[in-house]
C-alpha positions as CSV (number, residue, x, y, z in Angstrom):
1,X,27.6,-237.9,74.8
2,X,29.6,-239.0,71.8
3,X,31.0,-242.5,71.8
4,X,34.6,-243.6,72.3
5,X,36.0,-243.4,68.4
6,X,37.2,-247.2,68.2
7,X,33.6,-247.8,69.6
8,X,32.0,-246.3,67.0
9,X,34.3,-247.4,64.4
10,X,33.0,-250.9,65.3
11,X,29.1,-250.3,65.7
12,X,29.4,-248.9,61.9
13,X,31.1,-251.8,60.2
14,X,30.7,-255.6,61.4
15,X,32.9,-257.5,59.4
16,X,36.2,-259.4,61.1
17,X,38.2,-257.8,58.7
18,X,37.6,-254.3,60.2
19,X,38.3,-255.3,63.7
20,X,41.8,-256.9,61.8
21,X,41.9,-253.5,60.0
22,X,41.6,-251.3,62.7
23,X,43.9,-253.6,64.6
24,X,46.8,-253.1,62.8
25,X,46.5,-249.3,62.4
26,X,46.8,-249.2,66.2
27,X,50.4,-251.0,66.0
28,X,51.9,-248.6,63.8
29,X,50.8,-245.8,65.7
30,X,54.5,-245.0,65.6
31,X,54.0,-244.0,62.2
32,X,50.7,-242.4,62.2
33,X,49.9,-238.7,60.9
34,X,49.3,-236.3,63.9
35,X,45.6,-235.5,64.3
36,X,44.6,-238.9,62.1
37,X,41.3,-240.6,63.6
38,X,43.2,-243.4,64.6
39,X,46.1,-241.4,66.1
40,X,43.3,-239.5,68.0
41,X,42.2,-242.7,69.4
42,X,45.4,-244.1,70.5
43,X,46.1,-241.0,72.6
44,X,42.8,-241.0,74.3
45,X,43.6,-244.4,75.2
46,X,46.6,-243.8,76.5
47,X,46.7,-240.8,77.8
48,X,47.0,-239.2,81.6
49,X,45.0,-235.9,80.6
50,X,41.4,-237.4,82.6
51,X,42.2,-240.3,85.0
52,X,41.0,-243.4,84.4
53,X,39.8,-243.7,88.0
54,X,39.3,-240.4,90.1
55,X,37.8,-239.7,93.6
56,X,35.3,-236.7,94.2
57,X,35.4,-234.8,97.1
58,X,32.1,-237.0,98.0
59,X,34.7,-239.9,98.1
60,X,32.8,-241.3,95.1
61,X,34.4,-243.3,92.1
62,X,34.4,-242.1,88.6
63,X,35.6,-244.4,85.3
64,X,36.9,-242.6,82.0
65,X,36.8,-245.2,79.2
66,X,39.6,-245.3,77.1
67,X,39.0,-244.9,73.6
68,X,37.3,-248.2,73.0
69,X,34.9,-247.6,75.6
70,X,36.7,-249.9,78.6
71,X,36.6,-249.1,82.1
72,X,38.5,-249.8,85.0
73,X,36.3,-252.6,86.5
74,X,34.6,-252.9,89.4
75,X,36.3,-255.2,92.0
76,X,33.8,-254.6,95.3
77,X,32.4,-258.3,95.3
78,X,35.5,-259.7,95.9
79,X,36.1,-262.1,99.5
80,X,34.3,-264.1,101.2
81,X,30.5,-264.0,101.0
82,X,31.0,-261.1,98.7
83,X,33.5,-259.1,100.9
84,X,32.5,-256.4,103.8
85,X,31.8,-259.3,106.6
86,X,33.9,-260.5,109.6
87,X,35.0,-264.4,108.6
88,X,32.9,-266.5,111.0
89,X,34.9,-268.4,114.2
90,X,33.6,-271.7,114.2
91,X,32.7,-273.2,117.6
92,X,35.0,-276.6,118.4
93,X,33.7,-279.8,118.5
94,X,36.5,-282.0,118.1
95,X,39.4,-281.2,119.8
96,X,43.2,-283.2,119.3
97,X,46.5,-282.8,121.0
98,X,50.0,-283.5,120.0
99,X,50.9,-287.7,120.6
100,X,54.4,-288.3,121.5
101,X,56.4,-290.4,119.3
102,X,53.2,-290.2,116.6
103,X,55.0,-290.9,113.1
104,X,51.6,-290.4,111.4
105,X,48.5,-288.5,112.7
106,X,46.9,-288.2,109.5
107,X,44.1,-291.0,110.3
108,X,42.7,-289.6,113.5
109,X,42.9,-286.2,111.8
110,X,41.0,-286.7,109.7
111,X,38.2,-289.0,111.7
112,X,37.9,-285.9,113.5
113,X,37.4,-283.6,110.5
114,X,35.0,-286.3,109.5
115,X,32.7,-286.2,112.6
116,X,32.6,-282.8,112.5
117,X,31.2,-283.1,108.9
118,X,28.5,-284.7,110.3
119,X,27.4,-282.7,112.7
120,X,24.3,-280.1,111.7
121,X,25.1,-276.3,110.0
122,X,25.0,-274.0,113.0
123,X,24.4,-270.7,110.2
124,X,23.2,-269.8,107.0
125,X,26.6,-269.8,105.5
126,X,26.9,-273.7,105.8
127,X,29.7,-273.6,109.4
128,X,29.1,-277.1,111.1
129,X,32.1,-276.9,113.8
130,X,35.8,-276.9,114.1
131,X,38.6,-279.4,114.6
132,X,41.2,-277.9,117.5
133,X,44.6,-279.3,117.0
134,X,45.9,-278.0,120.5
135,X,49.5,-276.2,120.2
136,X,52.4,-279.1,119.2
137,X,53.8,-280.9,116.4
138,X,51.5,-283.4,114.1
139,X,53.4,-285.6,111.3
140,X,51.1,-286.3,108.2
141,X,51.7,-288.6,105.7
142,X,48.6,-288.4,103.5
143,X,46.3,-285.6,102.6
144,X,44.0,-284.6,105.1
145,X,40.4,-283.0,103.2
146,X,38.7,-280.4,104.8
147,X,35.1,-280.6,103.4
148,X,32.1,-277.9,103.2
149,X,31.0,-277.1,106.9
150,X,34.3,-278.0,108.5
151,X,37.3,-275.3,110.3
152,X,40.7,-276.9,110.4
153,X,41.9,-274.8,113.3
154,X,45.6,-274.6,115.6
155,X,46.9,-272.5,117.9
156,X,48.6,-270.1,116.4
157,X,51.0,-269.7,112.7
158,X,54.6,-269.1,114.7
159,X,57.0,-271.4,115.7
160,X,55.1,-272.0,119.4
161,X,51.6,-272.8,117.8
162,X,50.4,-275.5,116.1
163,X,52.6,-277.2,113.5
164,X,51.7,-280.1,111.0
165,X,54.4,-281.6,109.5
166,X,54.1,-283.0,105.6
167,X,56.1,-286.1,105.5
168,X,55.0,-287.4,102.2
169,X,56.9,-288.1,99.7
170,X,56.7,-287.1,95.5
171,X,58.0,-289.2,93.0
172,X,55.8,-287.5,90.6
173,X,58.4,-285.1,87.8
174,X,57.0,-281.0,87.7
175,X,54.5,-281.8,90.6
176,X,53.7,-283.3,93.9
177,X,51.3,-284.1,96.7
178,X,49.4,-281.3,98.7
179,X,49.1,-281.3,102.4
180,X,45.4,-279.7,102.7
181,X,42.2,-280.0,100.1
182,X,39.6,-277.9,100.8
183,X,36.3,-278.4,99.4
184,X,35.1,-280.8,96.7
185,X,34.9,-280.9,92.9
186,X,31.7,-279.7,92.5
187,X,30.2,-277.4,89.5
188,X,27.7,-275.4,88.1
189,X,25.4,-277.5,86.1
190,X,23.1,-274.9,83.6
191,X,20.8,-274.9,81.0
192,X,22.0,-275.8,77.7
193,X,19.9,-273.2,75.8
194,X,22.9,-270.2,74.7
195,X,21.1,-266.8,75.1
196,X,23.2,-264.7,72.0
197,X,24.4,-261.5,73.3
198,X,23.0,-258.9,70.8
199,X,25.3,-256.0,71.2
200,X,28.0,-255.4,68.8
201,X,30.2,-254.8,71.5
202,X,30.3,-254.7,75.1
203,X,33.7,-253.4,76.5
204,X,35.3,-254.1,79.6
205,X,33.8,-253.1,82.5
206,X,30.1,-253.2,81.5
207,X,27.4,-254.7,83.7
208,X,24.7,-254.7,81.3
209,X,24.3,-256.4,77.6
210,X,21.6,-256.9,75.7
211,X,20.5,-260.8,75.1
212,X,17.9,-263.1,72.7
213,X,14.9,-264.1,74.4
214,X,16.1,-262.2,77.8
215,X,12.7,-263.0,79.5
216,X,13.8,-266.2,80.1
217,X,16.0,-264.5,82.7
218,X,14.6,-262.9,86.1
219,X,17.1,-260.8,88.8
220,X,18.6,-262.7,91.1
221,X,19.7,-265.4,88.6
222,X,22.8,-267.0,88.3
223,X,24.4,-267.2,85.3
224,X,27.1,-268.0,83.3
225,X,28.5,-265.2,80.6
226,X,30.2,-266.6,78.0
227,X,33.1,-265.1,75.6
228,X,33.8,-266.6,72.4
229,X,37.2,-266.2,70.6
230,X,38.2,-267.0,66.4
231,X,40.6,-267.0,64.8
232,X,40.1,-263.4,64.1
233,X,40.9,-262.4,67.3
234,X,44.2,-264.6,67.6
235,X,45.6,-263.3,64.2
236,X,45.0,-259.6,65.8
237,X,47.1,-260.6,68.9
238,X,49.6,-261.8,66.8
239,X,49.1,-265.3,68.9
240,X,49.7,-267.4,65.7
241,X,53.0,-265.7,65.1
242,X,54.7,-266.9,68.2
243,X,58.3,-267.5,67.7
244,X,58.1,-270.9,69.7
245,X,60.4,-273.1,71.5
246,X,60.9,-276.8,72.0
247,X,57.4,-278.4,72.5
248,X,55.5,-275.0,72.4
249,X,52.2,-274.2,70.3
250,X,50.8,-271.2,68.5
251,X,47.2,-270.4,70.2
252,X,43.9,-272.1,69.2
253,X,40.2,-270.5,69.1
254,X,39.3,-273.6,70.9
255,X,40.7,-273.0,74.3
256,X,40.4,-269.0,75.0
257,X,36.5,-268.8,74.8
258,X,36.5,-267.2,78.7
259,X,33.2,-267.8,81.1
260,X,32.4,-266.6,84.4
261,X,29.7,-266.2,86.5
262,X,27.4,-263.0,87.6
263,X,23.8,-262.8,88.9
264,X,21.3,-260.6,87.2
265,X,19.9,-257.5,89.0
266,X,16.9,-256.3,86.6
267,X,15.8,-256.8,83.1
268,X,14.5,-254.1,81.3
269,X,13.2,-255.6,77.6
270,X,16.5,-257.5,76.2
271,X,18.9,-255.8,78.1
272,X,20.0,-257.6,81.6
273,X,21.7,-255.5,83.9
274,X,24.3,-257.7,86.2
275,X,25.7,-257.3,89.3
276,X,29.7,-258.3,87.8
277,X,31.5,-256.4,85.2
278,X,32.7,-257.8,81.7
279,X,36.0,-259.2,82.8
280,X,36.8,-259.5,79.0
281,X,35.1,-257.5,76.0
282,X,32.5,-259.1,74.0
283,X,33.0,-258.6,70.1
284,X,30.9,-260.1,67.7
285,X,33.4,-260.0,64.6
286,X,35.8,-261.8,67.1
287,X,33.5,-265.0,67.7
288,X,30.7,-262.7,70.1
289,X,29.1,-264.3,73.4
290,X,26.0,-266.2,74.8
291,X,24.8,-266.4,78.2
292,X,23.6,-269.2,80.0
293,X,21.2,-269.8,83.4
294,X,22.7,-271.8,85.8
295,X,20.2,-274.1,87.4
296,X,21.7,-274.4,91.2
297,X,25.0,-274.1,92.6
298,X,25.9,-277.4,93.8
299,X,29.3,-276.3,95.7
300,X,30.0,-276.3,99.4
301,X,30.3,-273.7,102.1
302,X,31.8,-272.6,104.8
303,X,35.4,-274.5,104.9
304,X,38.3,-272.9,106.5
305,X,41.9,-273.7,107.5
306,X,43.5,-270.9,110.2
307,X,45.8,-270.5,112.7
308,X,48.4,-273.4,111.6
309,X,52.1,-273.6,110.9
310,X,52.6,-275.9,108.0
311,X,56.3,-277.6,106.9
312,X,57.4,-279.6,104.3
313,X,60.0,-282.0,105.0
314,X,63.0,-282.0,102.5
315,X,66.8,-282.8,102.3
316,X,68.7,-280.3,103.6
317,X,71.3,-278.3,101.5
318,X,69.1,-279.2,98.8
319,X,67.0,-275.9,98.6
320,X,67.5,-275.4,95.1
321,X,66.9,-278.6,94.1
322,X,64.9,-281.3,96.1
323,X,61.5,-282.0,95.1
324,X,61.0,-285.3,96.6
325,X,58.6,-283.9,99.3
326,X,55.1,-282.1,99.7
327,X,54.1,-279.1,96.8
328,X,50.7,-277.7,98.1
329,X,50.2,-276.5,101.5
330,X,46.5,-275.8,101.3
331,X,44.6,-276.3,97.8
332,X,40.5,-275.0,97.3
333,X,38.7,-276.6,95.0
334,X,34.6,-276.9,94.4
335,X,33.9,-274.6,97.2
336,X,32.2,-271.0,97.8
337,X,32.7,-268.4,100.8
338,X,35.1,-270.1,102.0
339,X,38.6,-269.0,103.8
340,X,42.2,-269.7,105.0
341,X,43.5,-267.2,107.7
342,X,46.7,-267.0,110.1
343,X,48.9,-269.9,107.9
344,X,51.9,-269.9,107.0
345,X,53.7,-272.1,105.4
346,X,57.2,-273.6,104.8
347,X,59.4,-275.1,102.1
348,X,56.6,-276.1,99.8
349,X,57.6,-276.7,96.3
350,X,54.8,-274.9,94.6
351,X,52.3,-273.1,97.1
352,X,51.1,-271.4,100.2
353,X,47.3,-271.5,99.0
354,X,45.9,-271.9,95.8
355,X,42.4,-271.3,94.7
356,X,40.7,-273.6,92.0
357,X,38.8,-271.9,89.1
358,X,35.9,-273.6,90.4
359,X,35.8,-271.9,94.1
360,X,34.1,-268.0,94.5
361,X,33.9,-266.1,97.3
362,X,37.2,-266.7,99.3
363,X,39.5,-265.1,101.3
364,X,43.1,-265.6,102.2
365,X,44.5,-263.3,104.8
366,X,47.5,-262.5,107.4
367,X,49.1,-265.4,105.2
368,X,52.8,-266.5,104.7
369,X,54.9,-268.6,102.3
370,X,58.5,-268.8,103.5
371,X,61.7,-270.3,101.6
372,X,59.9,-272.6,98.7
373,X,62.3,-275.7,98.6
374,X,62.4,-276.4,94.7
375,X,64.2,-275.9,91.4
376,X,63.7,-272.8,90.6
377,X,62.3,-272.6,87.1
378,X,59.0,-273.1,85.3
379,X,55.6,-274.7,87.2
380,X,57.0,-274.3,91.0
381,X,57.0,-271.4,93.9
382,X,53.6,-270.2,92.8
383,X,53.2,-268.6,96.4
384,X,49.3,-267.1,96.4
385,X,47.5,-268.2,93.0
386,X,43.8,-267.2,92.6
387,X,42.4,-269.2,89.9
388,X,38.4,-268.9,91.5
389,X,36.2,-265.7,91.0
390,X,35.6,-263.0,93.7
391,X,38.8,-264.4,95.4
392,X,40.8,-261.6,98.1
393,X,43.9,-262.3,98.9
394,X,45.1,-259.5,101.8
395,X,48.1,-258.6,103.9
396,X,50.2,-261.8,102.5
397,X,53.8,-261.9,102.8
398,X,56.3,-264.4,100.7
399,X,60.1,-264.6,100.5
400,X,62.0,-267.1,97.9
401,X,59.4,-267.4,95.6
402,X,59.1,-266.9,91.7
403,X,55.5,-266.2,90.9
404,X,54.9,-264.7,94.0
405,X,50.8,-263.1,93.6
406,X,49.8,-264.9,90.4
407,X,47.3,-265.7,87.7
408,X,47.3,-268.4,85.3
409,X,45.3,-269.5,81.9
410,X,41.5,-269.4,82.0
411,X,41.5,-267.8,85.5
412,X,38.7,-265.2,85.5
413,X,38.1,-262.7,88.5
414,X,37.1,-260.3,90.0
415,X,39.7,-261.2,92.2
416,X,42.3,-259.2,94.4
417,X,45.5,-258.9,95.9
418,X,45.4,-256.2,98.8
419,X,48.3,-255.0,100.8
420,X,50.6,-257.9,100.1
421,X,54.2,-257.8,100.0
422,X,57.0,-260.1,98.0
423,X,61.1,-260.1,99.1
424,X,63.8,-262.0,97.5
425,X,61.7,-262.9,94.6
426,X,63.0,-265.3,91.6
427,X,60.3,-264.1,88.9
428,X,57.2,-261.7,88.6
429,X,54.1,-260.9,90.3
430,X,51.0,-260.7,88.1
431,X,49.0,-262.9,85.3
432,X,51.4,-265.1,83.8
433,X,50.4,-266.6,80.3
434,X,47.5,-267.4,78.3
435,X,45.2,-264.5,78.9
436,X,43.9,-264.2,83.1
437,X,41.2,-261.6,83.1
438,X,39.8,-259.8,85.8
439,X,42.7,-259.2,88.7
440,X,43.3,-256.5,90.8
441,X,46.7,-255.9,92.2
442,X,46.3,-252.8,94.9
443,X,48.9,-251.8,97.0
444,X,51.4,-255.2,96.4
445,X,55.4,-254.5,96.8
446,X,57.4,-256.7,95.0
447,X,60.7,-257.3,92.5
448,X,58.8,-257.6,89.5
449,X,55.3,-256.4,88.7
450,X,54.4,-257.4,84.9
451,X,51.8,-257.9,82.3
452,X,53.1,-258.3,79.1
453,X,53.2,-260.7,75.7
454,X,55.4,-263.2,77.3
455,X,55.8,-264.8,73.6
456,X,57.2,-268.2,73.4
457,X,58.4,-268.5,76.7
458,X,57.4,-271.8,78.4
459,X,55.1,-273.5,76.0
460,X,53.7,-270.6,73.6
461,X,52.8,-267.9,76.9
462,X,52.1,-264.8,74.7
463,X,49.8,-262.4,76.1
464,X,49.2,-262.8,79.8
465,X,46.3,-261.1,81.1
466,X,43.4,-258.8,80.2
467,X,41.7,-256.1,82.6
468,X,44.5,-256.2,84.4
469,X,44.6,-253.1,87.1
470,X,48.2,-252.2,89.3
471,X,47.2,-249.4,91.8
472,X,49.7,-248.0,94.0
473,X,51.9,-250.7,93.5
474,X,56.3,-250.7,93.7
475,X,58.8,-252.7,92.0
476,X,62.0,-251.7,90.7
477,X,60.8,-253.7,87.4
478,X,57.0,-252.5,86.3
479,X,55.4,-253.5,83.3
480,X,52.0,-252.4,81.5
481,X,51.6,-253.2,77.9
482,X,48.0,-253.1,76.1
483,X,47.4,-256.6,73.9
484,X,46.6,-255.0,70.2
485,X,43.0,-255.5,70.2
486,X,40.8,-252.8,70.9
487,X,38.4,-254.6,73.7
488,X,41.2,-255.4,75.8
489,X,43.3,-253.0,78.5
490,X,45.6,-253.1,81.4
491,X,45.9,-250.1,83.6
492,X,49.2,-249.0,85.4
493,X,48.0,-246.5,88.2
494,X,50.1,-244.5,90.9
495,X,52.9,-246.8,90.8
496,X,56.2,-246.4,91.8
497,X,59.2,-248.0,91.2
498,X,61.2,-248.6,87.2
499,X,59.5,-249.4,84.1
500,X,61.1,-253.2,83.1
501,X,62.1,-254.8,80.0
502,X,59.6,-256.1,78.2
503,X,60.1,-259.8,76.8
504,X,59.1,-258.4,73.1
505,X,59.3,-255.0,71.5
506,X,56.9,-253.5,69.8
507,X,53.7,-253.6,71.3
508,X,51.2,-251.2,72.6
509,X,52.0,-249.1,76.6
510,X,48.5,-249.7,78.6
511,X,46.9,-246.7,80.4
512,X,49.7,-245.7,82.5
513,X,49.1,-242.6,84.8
514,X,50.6,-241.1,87.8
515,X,53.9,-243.2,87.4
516,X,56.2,-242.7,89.9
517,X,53.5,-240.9,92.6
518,X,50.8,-242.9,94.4
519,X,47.2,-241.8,93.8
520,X,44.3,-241.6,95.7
521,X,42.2,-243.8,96.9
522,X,44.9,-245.4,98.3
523,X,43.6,-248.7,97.8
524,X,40.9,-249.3,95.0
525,X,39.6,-252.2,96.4
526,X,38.6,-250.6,99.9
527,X,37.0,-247.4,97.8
528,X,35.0,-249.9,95.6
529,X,33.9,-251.7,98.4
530,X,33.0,-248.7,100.8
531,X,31.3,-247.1,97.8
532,X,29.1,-250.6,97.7
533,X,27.9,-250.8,101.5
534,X,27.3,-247.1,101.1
535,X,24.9,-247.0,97.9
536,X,23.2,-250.3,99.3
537,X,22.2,-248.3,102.8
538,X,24.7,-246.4,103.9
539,X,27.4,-248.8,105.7
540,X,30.3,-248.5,104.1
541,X,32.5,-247.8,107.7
542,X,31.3,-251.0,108.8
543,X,32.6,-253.0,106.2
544,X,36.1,-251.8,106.1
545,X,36.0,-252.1,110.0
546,X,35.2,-255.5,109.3
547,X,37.4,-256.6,106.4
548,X,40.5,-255.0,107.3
549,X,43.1,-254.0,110.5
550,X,43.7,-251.0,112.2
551,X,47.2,-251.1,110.5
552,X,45.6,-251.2,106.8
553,X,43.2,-248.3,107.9
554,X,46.1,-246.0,108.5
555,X,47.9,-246.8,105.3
556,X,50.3,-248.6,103.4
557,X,51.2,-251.9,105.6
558,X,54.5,-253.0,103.9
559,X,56.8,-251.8,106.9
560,X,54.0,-254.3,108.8
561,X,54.3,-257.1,106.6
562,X,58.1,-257.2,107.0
563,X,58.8,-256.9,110.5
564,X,55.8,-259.6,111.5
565,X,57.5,-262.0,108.7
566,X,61.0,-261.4,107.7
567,X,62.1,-262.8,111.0
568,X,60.5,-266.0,111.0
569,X,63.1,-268.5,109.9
570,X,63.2,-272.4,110.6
């Protein structure tokens, strides 16, 4: 099979200087000969003529790379414990009811949560017990923390359930106190020997590489993939050209080398095959890669928070402006297959749930954020952020926020946002600054819908995500643009809506195709996953029977989402 063009353009000459080279005859492709080689490989990259993602009649997936030899990745490990399994209902043993006239319940809230701790893991996956906090209202004025083992459980998300109030207070400027901490603060600890990744170049999507002294690896590893960056690859993205504002920064090699975790499935001389695609393209004349073993995984299990109503206290007719008051609903941190389901939240400054970069295997579902309470600008209304790794986020539903489904610096996926819907937003939906990698946004409905060079906005933004994938998605304002490396792409695919204005001009369209028509699959995720169960024994059915709702298995849920949210008001 011949390789992609800007593949073999690369393989043949190793210096930086040729990935700058090559670099900048992709940004002029405006002015490029017909026919030219690198005219050639611009439209392959670009254009609609082979899908990037097609369905056979067998209802399996095939990738196209684009001309650089990137694929749509792989998103099937996503959710808790990878995805395809029923969340777990953990049995009570503590059970609470409402006090009347309690100003604080936070203390014996929390002594409950901490008995349960205690008691013994009832199954593999680390679940001790639950907490009941019988239907009612419960004031709390300090954090309550939800460690490994332990569900944090009510009677129900709507206004006759169970509701905990947040009555502290922020005096903190640009942040503030959060409600819920799930989890700890644990990481990975790993070896410190740095296995080299050989290859010249390994493009996105990839699940094998080859590596030094790859015997020291075995499958069924856990390790830790690491991509470098130089200054090479910055003065391609045009990252040191940034025309900054007040306070901002142009970008530093230092803080973009990108890691995340993957396990290995065989090894085959020096090349390790892995069960997690390249979330960002390996380049050795733009710094290259290593890969480390990690020696345990140190990180709890098995926390949950579901079937709560959670509210913010604030001054009213101050919507728009008070801060003084909770931020966080329910924040992750330090834990794995872990999940919040049936929550919903009100007038929190910043967010419903977010996941820390440190938590994998989560999922958030039949979640709400209603009427943030905040200024609205920069570093609040962050409804649904998923900063961990094989995080799903599904049928979610947020009104009044900014970033509504969002991505920030460093975050590294595969991570998800399935059948998810946005109304009355104040901003965009999708990575917003400092290059996210790895995030699949399938079937979300919102105002805005971008990935873009964000340039100086906020503190020197630029480019905002990498292997970033929009399937079947609508917005009245979509945006897709390619950063100007080769080894990076987004993909735009069967969505519907109008294309937005970009912040800059000037820079490369990603794969756009089917604009204006949905495709099929109709969700990516679901496919992937099916595809998964199926080629591992043949139950793909009883995965998506057990990871989504009758309503998701007959389609598009939006209609759904809106008439089981829109109403609830306070």
């Amino acid at each position: 099979m011949e390789k992609p063009i800007a593949q073999s353009l690369l393989q043949r000459q190793r210096a930086p200087a040729v990935c700058r080279g090559f670099v900048a005859l992709l940004v002029m492709t405006a002015v490029l000969r017909p026919g030219s080689l690198v005219a050639a490989a611009v439209t392959r990259s670009e254009s609609v003529a082979k899908p990037a993602v097609s369905q056979g009649p067998d209802g399996r997936l095939s990738y196209a790379p684009d001309a650089f030899g990137n694929t749509v990745p792989d998103f099937a490990l996503a959710g808790y414990r990878h995805g395809g399994v029923a969340l777990p209902v953990a049995p009570v043993v503590a059970t609470l009811k409402p006090l009347a006239g309690s100003e604080d319940d936070s203390a014996r809230i929390q002594a409950a949560i901490d008995r349960v701790a205690q008691a013994p893991e009832r199954t593999a996956d680390g679940v001790r017990g639950a907490v009941l906090l019988l239907r009612g209202t419960y004031r709390c004025g300090t954090t309550l923390r939800v460690p490994a083992g332990v569900t944090l459980r009510g009677e129900g998300q709507d206004a006759a359930g169970t509701l905990i109030i947040a009555t502290m207070r922020s005096l903190k400027e640009g942040g503030g106190p959060t409600l819920i901490n799930v989890g700890g603060a644990a990481k990975l600890p790993q070896e410190k020997t740095a296995h080299a990744i050989l290859d010249e170049v390994v493009p996105l999507g990839s699940r094998q590489m080859k590596v030094a002294d790859a015997g020291s690896f075995k499958a069924g590893d856990l390790v830790t993939i690491e991509r470098k960056a130089n200054q090479a690859w910055i003065h391609d993205l045009k990252m040191d050209q940034i025309v900054l504002h007040e306070g901002g920064k142009q970008w530093n090699p230092k803080d973009y080398s990108r890691s995340w975790q993957a396990r290995i499935v065989s090894v085959n001389g020096a090349l390790l095959a892995l069960d997690t695609p390249v979330l960002c393209a390996v380049e050795r004349c733009y710094g290259g890669g290593s890969v480390y073993k990690c020696l345990s995984d140190p990180r709890g299990r098995g926390a949950a928070v579901e079937r709560v109503r959670l509210d913010s206290v604030y001054q009213a007719g101050q919507e728009n402006a008070d801060e003084d008051h909770a931020w966080t609903a329910i924040a992750m941190n330090g834990v794995v297959d872990a999940w919040v389901r049936e929550v919903t939240a009100l007038h929190f400054a910043y967010a419903c749930v977010g996941v820390g970069r440190n938590c994998a295997r989560i999922t958030v579902q039949d979640c709400a954020m209603l009427d943030s309470v905040s200024q609205i600008t920069g570093g609040r209304r962050y409804s649904f952020s998923a900063g961990g790794q094989y995080v799903l986020f599904q049928r979610c539903y947020a009104r009044h926020g900014r970033h509504d489904f969002v991505n920030g610096p460093n975050d590294m996926g595969p991570s998800v946002y399935l059948d998810c819907l946005a109304e009355q937003t104040h901003a965009d939906i999708g990575p917003h600054h400092r290059w996210a990698c790895g995030q699949l946004y399938d079937n979300v409905k919102g105002g805005q819908i971008h990935v873009q060079d964000r340039g100086g906005m906020g503190s020197g933004h630029g480019w905002a995500g990498n292997a970033q994938v929009f399937w079947n998605c609508e917005a009245p304002s979509l945006l897709c643009q390619k950063p100007g490396v080769p080894g990076a792409q987004n993909w735009a695919l069967g969505c519907v809506g109008g294309k937005g204005r970009p912040a800059l001009s000037g820079r490369l369209d990603g794969c756009w195709q089917n604009f204006g028509q949905h495709v099929t699959p109709r969700s990516l995720y679901l496919a992937q996953l099916k595809e998964r169960f199926d080629r591992a024994g043949g139950k793909g059915n009883e995965a998506l029977q057990a990871t989504t709702t009758p309503e998701q298995r007959q389609g598009t849920i939006w209609d759904y989402l809106h008439r089981r949210f829109s109403a609830d008001r306070h």
